[in-house]
C-alpha positions as a Python dict, from the first residue, in 0.01 Angstrom:
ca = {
    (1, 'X'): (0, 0, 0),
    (2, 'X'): (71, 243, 304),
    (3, 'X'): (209, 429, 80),
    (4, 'X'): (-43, 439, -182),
    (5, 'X'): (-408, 492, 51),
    (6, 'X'): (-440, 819, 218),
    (7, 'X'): (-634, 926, 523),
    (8, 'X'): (-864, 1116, 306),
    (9, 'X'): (-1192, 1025, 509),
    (10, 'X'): (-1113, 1044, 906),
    (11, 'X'): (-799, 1280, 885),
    (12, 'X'): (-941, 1481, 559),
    (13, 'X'): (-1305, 1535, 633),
    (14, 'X'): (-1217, 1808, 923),
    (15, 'X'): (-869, 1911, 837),
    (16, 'X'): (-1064, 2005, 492),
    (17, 'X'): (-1376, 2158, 673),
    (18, 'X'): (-1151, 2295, 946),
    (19, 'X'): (-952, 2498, 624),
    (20, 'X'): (-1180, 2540, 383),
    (21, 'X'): (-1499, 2579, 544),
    (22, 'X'): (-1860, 2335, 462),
    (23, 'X'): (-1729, 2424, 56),
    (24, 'X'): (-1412, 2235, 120),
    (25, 'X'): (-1567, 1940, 266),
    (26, 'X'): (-1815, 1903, 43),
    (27, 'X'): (-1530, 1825, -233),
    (28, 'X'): (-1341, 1665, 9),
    (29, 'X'): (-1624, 1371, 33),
    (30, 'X'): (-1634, 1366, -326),
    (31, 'X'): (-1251, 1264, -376),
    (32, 'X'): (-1268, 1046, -39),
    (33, 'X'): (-1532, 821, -221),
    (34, 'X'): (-1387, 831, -540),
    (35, 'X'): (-1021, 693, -355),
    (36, 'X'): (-1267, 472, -157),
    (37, 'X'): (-1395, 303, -467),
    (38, 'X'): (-1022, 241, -583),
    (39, 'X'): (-918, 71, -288),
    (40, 'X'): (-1181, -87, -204),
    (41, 'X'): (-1084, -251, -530),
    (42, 'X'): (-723, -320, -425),
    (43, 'X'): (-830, -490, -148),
    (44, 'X'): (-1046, -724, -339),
    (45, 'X'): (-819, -764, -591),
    (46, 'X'): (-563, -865, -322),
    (47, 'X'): (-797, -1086, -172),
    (48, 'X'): (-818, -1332, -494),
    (49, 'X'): (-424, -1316, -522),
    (50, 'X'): (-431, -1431, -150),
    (51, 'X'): (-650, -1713, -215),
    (52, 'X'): (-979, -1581, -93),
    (53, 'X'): (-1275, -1765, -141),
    (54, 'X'): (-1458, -1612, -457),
    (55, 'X'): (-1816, -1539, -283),
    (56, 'X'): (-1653, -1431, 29),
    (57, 'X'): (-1527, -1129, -163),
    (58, 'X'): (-1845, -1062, -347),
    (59, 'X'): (-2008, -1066, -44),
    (60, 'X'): (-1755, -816, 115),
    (61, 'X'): (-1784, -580, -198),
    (62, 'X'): (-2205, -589, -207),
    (63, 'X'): (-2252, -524, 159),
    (64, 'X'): (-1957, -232, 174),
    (65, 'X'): (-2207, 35, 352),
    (66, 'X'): (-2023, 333, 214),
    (67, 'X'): (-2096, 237, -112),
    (68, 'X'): (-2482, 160, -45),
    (69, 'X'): (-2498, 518, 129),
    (70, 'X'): (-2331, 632, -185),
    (71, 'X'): (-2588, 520, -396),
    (72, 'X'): (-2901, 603, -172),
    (73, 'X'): (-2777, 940, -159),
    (74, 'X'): (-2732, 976, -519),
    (75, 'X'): (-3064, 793, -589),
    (76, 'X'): (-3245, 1031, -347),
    (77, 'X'): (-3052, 1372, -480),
    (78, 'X'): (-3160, 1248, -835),
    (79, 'X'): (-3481, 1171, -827),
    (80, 'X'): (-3596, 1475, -577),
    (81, 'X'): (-3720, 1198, -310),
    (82, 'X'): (-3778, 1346, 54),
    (83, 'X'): (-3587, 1277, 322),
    (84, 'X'): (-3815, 1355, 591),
    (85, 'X'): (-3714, 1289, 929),
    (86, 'X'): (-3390, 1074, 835),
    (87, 'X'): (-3262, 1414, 685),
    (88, 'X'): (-3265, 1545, 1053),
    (89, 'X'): (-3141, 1234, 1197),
    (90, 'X'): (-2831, 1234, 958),
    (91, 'X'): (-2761, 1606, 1038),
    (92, 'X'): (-2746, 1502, 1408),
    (93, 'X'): (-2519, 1211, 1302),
    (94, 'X'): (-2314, 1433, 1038),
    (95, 'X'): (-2272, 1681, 1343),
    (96, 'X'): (-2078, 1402, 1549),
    (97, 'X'): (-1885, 1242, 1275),
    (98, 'X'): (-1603, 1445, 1309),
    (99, 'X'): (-1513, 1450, 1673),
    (100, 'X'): (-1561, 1057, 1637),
    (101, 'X'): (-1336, 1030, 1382),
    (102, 'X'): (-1080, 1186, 1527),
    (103, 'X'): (-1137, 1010, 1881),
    (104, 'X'): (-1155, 671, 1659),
    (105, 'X'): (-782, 798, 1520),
    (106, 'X'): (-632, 848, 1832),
    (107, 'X'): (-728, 497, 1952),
    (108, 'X'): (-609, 353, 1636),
    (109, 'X'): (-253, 496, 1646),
    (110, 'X'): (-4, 175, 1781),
    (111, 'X'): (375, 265, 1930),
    (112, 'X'): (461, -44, 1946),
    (113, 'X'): (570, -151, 1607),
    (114, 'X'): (809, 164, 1522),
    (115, 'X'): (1109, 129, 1650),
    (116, 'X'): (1150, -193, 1437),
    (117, 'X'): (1052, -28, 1097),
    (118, 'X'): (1189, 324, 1156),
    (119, 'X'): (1367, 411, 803),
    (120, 'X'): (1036, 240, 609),
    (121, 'X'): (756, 370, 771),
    (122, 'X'): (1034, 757, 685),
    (123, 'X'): (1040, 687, 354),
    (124, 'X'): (678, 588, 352),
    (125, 'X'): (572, 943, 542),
    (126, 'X'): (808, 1135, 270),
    (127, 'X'): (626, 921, -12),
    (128, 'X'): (250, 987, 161),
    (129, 'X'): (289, 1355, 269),
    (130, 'X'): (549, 1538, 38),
    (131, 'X'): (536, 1328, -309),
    (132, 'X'): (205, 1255, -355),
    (133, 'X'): (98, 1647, -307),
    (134, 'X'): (342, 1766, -568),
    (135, 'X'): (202, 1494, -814),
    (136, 'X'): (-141, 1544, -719),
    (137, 'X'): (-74, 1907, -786),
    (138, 'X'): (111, 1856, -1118),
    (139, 'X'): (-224, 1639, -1247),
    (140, 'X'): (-504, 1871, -1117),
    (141, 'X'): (-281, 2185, -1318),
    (142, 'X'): (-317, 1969, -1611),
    (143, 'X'): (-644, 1942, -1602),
    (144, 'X'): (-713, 2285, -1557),
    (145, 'X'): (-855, 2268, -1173),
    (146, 'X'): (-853, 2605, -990),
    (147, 'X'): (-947, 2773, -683),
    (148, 'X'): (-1092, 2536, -436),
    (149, 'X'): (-1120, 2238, -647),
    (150, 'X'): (-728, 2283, -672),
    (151, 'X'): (-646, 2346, -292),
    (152, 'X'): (-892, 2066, -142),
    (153, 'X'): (-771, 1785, -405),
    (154, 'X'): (-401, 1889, -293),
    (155, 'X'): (-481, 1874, 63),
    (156, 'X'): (-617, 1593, 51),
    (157, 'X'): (-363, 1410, -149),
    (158, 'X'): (-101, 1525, 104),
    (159, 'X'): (-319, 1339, 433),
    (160, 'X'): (-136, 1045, 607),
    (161, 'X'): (-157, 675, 542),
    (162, 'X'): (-532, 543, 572),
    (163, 'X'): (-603, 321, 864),
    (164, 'X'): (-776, 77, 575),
    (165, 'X'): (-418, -20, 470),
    (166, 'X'): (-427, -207, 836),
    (167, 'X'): (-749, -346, 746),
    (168, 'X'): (-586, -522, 393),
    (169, 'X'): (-290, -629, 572),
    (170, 'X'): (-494, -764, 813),
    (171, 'X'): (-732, -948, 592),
    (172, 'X'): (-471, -1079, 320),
    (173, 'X'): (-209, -1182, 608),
    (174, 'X'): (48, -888, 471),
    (175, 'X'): (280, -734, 745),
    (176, 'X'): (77, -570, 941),
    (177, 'X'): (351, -440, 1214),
    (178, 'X'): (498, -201, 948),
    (179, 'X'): (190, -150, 807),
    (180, 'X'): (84, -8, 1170),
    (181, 'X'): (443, 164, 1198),
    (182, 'X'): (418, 384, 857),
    (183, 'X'): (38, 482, 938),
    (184, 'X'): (157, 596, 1326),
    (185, 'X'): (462, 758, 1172),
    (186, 'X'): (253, 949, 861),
    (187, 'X'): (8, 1072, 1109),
    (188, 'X'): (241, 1221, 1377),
    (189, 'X'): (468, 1349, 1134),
    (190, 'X'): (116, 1536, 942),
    (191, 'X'): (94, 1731, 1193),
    (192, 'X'): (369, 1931, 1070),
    (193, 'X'): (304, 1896, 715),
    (194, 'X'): (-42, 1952, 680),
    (195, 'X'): (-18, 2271, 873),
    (196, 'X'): (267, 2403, 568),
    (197, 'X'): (43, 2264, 289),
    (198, 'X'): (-243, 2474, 396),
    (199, 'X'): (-12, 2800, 426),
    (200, 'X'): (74, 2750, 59),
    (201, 'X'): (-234, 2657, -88),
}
């Protein structure tokens, strides 16, 4: 699961903007949804196999606010609707989302559980940061994406583990200690590969 979910949201939204500009994070919220969706899923789907109560995980997936702000927005942008003065108030909010993301993912990162899960939580990072790139970059050239819509759907795929795989463990009693050890380990070790994906793309 670490292995699988990518930072694509806190890590991606201003890596992406910091690289590619307003352009760049524009499609980077479009594939952070889209992976958002999927696991979303994956943790609901995990929740029956763990023996979750049935409405209990309707209830989680109805009231998931990223996926009621998806659908406002989309509702709004569709139908022409004004905004009015919550457009302003979500610029304001939009400004500050990205220095409290990445305040949020420095008080997320845990040292404790490392040391324990060392050659995992490697091969996890190699999996998250160098393999899932190349294969993200293999489907978008079959599919005949260029330019930015290339580069941004790369970058992306190459981000760290995604602090939501904590959240799953968490919720369907998984292990949660190397859960915590490949996301600390992805992270720290992203900031070396992140900074060599965007030289080549």
């Amino acid at each position: 699961m670490a292995a699988a979910m990518m930072n694509s949201g806190f890590l991606g939204y201003p890596v992406t903007e910091g690289i590619f500009g307003s352009e760049g994070l524009l499609r980077a919220i479009f594939y952070d949804t889209g992976t958002t969706v999927m696991f979303t899923s994956l943790g609901l789907i995990l929740s029956f196999i763990s023996g979750a109560e049935g409405t209990a995980v309707v209830k989680r997936a109805v009231t998931f606010p990223p996926l009621w702000a998806f659908i406002l927005g989309v509702t709004f942008n569709l139908m022409g609707l004004p905004v009015g003065i919550a457009g302003t108030v979500l610029g304001y909010l939009a400004g500050a989302a990205v220095p409290l993301i990445m305040i949020s993912l420095g008080l997320s990162l845990n040292f404790r559980f490392l040391r324990d899960s060392l050659a995992d939580a490697t091969f996890v990072s190699a999996l998250r940061l160098i393999v899932s790139p190349l294969i993200a970059a293999f489907i978008v050239y079959l599919l005949s994406f260029k330019g930015l819509d290339f580069s941004v759907t790369v970058l992306e795929a190459s981000m760290p583990s995604a602090m939501l795989a904590a959240v799953l463990a968490i919720e369907n009693d998984l292990d949660v200690d190397l859960v915590s050890s490949c996301i600390f380990m992805s992270t720290i070790l992203g900031l070396v590969s992140l900074p060599a994906w965007s030289l080549i793309l």
